[in-house]
C-alpha positions in Angstrom: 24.4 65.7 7.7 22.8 69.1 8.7 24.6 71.5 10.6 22.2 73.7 13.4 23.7 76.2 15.6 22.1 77.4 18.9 23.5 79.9 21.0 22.5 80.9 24.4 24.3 83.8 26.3 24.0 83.7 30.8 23.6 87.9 29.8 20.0 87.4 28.5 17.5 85.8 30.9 13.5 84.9 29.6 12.6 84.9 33.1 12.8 82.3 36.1 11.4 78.9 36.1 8.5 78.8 38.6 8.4 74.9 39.1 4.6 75.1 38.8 5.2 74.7 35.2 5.7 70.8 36.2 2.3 69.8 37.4 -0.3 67.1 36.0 -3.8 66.6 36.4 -6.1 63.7 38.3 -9.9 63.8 37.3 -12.6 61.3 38.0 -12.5 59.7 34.8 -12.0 56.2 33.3 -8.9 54.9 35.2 -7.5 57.6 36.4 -8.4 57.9 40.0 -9.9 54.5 40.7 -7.3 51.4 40.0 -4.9 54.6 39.3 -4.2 56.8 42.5 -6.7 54.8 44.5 -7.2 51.1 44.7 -7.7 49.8 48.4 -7.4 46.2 47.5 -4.5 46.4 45.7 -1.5 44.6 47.0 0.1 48.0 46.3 -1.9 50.0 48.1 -1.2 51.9 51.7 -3.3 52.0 54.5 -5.2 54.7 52.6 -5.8 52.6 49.4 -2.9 54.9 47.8 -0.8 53.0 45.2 2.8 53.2 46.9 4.0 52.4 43.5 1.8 54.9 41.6 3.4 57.6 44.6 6.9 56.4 43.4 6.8 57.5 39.8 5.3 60.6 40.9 7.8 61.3 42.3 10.6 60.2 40.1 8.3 62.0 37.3 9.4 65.4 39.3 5.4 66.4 39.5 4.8 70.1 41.4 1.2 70.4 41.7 -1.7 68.5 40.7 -5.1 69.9 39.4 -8.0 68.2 41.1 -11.0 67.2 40.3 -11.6 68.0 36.9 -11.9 68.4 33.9 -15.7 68.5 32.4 -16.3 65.9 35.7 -16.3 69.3 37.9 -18.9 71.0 36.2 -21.5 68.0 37.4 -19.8 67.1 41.0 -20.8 68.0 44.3 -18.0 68.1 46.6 -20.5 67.6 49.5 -20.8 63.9 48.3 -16.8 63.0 48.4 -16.3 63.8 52.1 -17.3 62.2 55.7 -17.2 58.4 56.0 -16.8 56.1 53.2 -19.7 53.8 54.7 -22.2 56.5 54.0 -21.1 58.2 50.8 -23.7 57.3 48.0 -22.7 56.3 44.6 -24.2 58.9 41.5 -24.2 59.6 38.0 -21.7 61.2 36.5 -22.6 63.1 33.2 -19.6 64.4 31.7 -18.2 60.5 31.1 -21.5 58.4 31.6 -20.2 56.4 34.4 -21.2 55.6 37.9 -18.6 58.0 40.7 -18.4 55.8 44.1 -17.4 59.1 46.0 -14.9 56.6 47.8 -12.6 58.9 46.9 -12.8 63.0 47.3 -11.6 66.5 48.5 -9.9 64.7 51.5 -8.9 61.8 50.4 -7.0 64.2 47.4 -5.1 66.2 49.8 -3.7 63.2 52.2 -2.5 61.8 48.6 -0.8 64.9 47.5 1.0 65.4 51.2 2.1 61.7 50.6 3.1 62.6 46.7 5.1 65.9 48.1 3.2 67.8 45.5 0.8 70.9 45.4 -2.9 70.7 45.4 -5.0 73.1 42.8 -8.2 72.7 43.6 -11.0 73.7 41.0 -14.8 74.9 41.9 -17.8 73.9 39.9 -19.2 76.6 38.1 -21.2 74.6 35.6 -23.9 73.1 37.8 -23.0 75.3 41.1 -21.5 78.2 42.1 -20.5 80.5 44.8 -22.1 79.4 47.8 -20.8 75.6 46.8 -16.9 77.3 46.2 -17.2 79.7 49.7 -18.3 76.2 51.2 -15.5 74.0 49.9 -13.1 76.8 50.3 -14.1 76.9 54.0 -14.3 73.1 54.3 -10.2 73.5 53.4 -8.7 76.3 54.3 -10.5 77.9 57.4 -9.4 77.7 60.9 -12.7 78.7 62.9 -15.4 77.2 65.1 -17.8 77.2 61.9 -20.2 74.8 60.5 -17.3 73.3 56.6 -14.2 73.8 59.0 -15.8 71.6 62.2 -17.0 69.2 59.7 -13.5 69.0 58.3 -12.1 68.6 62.2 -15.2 65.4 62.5 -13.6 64.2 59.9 -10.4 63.9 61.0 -8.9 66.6 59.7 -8.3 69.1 62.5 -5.6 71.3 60.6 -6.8 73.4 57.4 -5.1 72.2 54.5 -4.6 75.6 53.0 -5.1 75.3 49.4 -3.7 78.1 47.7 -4.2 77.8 44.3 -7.8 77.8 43.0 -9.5 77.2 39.2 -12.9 79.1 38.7 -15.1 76.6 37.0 -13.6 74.3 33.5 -14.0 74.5 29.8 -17.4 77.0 30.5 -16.7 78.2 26.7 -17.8 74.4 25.4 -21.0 73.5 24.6 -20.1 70.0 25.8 -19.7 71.9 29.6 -22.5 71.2 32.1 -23.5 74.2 32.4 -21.5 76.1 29.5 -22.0 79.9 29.5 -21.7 82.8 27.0 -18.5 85.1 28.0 -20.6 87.7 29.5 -22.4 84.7 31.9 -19.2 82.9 33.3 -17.5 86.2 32.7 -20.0 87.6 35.8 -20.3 84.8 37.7 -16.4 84.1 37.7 -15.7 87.7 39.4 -18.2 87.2 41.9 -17.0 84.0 42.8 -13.8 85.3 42.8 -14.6 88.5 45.1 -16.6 85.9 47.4 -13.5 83.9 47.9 -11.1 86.1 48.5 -13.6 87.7 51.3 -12.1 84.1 53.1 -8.9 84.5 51.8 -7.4 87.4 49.9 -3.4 85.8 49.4 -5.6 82.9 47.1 -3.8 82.6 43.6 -7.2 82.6 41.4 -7.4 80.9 37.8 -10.3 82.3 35.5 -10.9 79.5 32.7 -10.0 80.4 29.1 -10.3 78.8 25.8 -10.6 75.0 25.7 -8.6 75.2 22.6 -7.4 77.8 20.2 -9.6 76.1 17.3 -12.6 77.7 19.8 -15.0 80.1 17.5 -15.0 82.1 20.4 -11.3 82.4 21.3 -10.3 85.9 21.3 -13.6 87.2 22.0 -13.9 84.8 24.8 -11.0 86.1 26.7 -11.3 89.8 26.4 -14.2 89.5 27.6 -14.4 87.3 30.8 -11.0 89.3 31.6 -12.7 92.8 31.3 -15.2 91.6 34.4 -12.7 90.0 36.5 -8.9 91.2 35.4 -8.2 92.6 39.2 -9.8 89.8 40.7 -7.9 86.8 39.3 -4.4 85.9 38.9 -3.8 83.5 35.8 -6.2 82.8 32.8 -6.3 79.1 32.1 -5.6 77.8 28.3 -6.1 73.8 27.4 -4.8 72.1 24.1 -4.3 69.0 23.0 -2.1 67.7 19.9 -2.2 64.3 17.8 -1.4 62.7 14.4 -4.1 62.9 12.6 -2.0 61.6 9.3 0.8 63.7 9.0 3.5 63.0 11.5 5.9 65.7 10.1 3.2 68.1 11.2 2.7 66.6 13.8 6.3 66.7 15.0 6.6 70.9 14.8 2.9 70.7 16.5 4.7 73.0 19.3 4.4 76.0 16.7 0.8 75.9 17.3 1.3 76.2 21.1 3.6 78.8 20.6 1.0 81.1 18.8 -1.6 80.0 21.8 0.5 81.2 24.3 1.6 84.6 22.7 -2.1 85.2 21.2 -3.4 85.0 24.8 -0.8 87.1 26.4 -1.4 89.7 23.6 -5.1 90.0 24.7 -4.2 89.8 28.1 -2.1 92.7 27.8 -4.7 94.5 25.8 -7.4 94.3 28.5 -4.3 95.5 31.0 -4.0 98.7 28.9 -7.9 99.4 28.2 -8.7 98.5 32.0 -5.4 101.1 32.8 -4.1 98.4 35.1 -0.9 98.0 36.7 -1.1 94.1 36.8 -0.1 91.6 34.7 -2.5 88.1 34.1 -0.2 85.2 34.0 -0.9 81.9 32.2 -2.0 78.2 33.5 -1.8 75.5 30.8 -3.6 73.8 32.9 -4.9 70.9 30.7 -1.8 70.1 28.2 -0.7 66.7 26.2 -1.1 64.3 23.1 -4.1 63.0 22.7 -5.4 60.8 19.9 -8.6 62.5 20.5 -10.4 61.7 16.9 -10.2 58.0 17.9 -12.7 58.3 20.5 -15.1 60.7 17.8 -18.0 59.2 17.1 -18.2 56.4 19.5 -21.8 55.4 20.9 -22.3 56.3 24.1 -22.2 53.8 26.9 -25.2 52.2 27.5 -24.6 51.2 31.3 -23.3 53.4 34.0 -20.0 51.7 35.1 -17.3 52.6 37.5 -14.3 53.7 36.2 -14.7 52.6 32.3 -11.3 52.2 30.5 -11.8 56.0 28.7 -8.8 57.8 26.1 -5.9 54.7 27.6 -4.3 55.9 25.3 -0.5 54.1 24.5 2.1 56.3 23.6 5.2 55.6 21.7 8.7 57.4 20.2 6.7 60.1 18.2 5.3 61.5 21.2 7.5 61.6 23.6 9.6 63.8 20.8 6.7 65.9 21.2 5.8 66.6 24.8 9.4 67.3 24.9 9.1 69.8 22.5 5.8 71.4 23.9 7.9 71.5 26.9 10.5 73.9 25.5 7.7 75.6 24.6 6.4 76.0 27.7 10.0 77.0 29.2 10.7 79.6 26.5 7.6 81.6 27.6 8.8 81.4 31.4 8.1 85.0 31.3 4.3 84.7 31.4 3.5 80.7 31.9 3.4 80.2 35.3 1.7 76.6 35.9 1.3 73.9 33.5 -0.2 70.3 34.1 0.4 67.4 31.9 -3.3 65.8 31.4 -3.5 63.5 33.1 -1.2 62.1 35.3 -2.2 57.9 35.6 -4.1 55.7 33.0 -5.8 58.3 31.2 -3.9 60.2 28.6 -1.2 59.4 31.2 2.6 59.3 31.7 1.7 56.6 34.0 0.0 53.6 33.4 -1.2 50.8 36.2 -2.8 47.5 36.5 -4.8 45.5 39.2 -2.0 43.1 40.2 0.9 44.5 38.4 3.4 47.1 39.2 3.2 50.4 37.2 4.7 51.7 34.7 6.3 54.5 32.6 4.8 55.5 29.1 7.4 57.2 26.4 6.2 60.5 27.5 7.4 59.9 31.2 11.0 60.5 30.3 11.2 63.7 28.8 9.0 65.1 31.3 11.0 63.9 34.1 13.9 65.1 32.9 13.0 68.6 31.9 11.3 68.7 35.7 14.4 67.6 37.1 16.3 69.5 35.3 14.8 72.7 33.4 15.5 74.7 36.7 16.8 78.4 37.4 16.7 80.5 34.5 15.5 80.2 30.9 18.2 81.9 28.2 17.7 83.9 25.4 17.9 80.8 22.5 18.8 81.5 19.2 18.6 78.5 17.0 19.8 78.7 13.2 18.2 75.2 11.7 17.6 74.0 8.0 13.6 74.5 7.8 10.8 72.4 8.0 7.9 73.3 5.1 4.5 73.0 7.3 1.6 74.0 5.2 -0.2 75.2 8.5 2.8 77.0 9.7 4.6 78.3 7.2 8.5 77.2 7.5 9.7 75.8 11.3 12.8 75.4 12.9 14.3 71.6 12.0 15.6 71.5 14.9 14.2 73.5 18.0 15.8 73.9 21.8 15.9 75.7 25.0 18.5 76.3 27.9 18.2 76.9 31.4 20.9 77.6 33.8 20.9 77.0 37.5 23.5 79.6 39.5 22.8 77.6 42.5 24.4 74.8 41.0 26.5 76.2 38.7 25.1 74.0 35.9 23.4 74.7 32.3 20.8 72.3 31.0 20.2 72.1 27.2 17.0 70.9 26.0 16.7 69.7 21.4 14.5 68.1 19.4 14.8 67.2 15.6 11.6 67.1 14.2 12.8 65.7 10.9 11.3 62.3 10.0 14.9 61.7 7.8 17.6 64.1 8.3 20.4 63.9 11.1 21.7 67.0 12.5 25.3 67.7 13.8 23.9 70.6 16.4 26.3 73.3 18.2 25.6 74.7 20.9 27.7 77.9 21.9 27.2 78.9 25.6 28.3 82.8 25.7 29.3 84.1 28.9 30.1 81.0 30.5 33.7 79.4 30.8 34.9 75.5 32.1 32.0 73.7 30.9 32.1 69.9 31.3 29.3 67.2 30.7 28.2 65.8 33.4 24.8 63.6 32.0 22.9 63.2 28.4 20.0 61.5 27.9 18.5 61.0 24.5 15.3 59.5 23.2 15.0 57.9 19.7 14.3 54.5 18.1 14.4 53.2 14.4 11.2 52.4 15.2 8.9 55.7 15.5 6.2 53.6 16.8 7.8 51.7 19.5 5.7 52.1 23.0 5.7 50.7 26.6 3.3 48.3 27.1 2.3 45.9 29.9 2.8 42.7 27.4 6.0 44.5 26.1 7.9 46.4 29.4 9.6 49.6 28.9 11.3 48.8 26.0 11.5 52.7 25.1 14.2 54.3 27.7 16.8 57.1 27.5 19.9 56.1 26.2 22.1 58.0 28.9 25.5 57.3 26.7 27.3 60.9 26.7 27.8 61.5 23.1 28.8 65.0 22.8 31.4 66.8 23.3 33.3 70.0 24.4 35.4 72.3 22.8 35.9 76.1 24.6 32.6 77.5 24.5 30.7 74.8 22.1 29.2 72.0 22.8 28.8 69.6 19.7 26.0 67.0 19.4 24.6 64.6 16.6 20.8 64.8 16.8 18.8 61.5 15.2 15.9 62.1 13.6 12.6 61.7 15.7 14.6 62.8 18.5 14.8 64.5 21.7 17.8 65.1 23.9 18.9 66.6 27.3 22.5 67.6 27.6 23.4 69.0 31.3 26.7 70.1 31.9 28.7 72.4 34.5 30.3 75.5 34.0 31.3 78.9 36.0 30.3 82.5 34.5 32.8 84.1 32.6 33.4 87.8 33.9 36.3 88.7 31.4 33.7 90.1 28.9 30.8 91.3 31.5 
């Protein structure tokens, strides 16, 4: 057995959690929204054609805010088509998926949902086919109280209170030549500020996300950044970065797949920063992860294209099992340990597609593997981010040199006086007898553990097979002063939460 030490001292803080870290992502596509968030027939369903059940594990799933409507389905949508009565909405193509959008469900219908889910909205403006004067429409439509021609048609449509949307995405993906409407840098670059500078004309408090890199593999990442932030740096708040991780044949590296994320996030603040000094600015550009998950993405390579327009195709269901939730967990420590500059994060997507959440016509939903450490780290993962040194055996990664073993984060919560440990063994064979010292802190008792691992790497949650995969919430670890000792399985992930007071003998 492999000893790992990880120490953690209440003296060295990343940075506070913003809880925005914890969001997902709905887009019209396959499942997602239709027979997903929205099935009026369903026995299920409210008297909005809102799955109570779907609402449920939203909830449970500790969800913040929700990025809305897209996803390469923006770049094609009129908004205009999703609003006013459902009677006279017109069904249309949608391009980015080759399916046939109803428009039963849009902009208002999105909003009522998330006031019923108790989450965020973050809304998202088409830049591919449209551009300002559709976002300085839409942004009126929700957020202006004023006897004009968007806000009165938001009042006639029963909606006499603006919904205030604060948080804003300017356009999706515009460096992919997949995009309706992709762009050079220098294009989207331009029209992104003046968007920007349109919008906040309406409304200057708006929290604006200028879209980065759809992946770091992009031939144009770097370049692509620097550039759309040297035209609109002062105009924006966050610059968006999407990624996506899968096995392609090697789960070892696909279990230290966080490394990569790692490099994402601290290549982009880099540049960030670098514009900030060339531009002589005195603000810093935060980050929105705003399209993040595993994605068995080279499954759906190479398929033919549909050759009928159907509503709401079964697209990427993909099913995931032990393996992956090991990794979301992981990418979520990742996230947590860059607190500093990652400010919102959203798990893509939330139902049915790529989902934690999957649902049936005539059954009740259900949680994927991935659910669990996501809810727990929402729940959970609050406060404060420590300093976290880890001391692991290493992993040999031929695209990443040698890893961490085992890697983990704490957080600590003063309003509650309680510490939350967050590991992951990313060995395929090795146990590891992990000790946590917690510097600083004194009386510390466990209170909950939860711990995800199976014999079987491969087990999943399927409709035929329930949710066979669940936390094991036996508290296995134990307490001694300062240290907290734990046995880590391989192919696992584990939360540890325990009380304690802060220790001022030494401060």
């Amino acid at each position: 057995m492999s000893q790992t030490k990880v120490i953690a001292d209440r003296h060295f803080e990343i940075a506070d959690i913003d809880p925005r870290i914890y969001g997902s992502f709905t887009e019209h596509m396959g499942r997602c929204i239709y027979e997903g968030i929205y099935e009026p027939d369903s026995e299920f369903a409210d008297e909005d054609g809102f799955r109570k059940d779907v609402i449920a594990l939203v909830k449970e799933l500790g969800v913040s805010i929700i990025r809305y409507p897209g996803g390469n389905f923006l770049s094609g949508y009129d908004w205009k088509d999703g609003v006013g009565p459902l009677s006279e909405r017109q069904a249309k193509l949608d391009l980015a998926w080759h399916s046939l959008e109803t428009n039963q469900f849009g902009t208002d219908q999105f909003l009522t949902w998330c006031s019923k889910a108790g989450v965020e909205p973050m809304m998202a403006v088409n830049l591919g086919s449209a551009g300002l004067p559709e976002a300085l429409e839409i942004l009126e439509y929700t957020n202006v109280d004023a006897d004009s021609k968007w806000s009165n048609y938001r009042v006639q449509n029963g909606h006499k209170d603006p919904y205030n949307v604060k948080v804003w995405c300017l356009g999706n993906e515009m460096d992919g030549p997949w995009q309706l409407g992709h762009k050079n840098a220098e294009e989207y670059g331009t029209l992104a500020a003046n968007v920007a500078r349109g919008m906040r004309q309406i409304d200057e408090s708006l929290e604006l996300v200028i879209a980065g890199s759809s992946n770091r593999q992009m031939p144009t990442f770097g370049h692509w950044e620097e550039t759309i932030l040297e035209k609109a740096y002062d105009l924006v708040n966050h610059i968006s970065l999407h990624t996506y991780y899968e096995d392609i044949g090697d789960t070892q590296e696909f279990l230290i797949c966080s490394t990569n994320l790692d490099y994402f996030i601290n290549e982009v603040c880099d540049i960030a920063d670098a514009v900030k000094a060339k531009l002589r600015s005195e603000k810093t550009i935060t980050l929105s992860i705003d399209e993040w998950n595993v994605w068995r993405l080279s499954k759906y390579q190479n398929l033919p294209r549909a050759t009928s327009w159907e509503t709401a195709p079964r697209i990427i269901e993909d099913e995931y099992d032990v393996v992956d939730a090991v990794v979301v967990g992981n990418l979520l420590i990742s996230i947590l340990r860059r607190s500093d500059r990652v400010k919102i994060a959203c798990l893509a997507q939330l139902v049915n597609v790529i989902a934690p959440i999957r649902a049936e016509v005539g059954h009740p939903a259900w949680r994927q593997t991935i659910f669990f450490p996501f809810s727990y780290t929402a729940r959970y993962g609050r406060g404060k981010v420590l300093t976290t040194r880890i001391d692991s055996m290493k992993i040999e990664s031929e695209k990443y040199g040698d890893v961490n073993t085992v890697d983990s984060i704490v957080t600590y919560d003063e309003a509650t006086n309680t510490a939350a440990i967050f590991l992951v063994n990313r060995s395929l064979t090795e146990t590891h007898l992990s000790e946590i010292y917690l510097a600083g802190f004194k009386d510390i008792t466990i209170l909950e553990q939860a711990t995800i691992t199976d014999s079987n790497f491969k087990k999943s949650n399927t409709l035929a097979t329930g949710e066979q995969v669940k936390p094991d919430k036996k508290i296995t670890s134990s307490v001694s002063g300062n240290t907290i000792s734990i046995s880590l399985s391989p192919v696992s992930w584990q939360m540890v939460r325990v009380s304690l007071k802060k220790d001022w003998t030494n401060s």
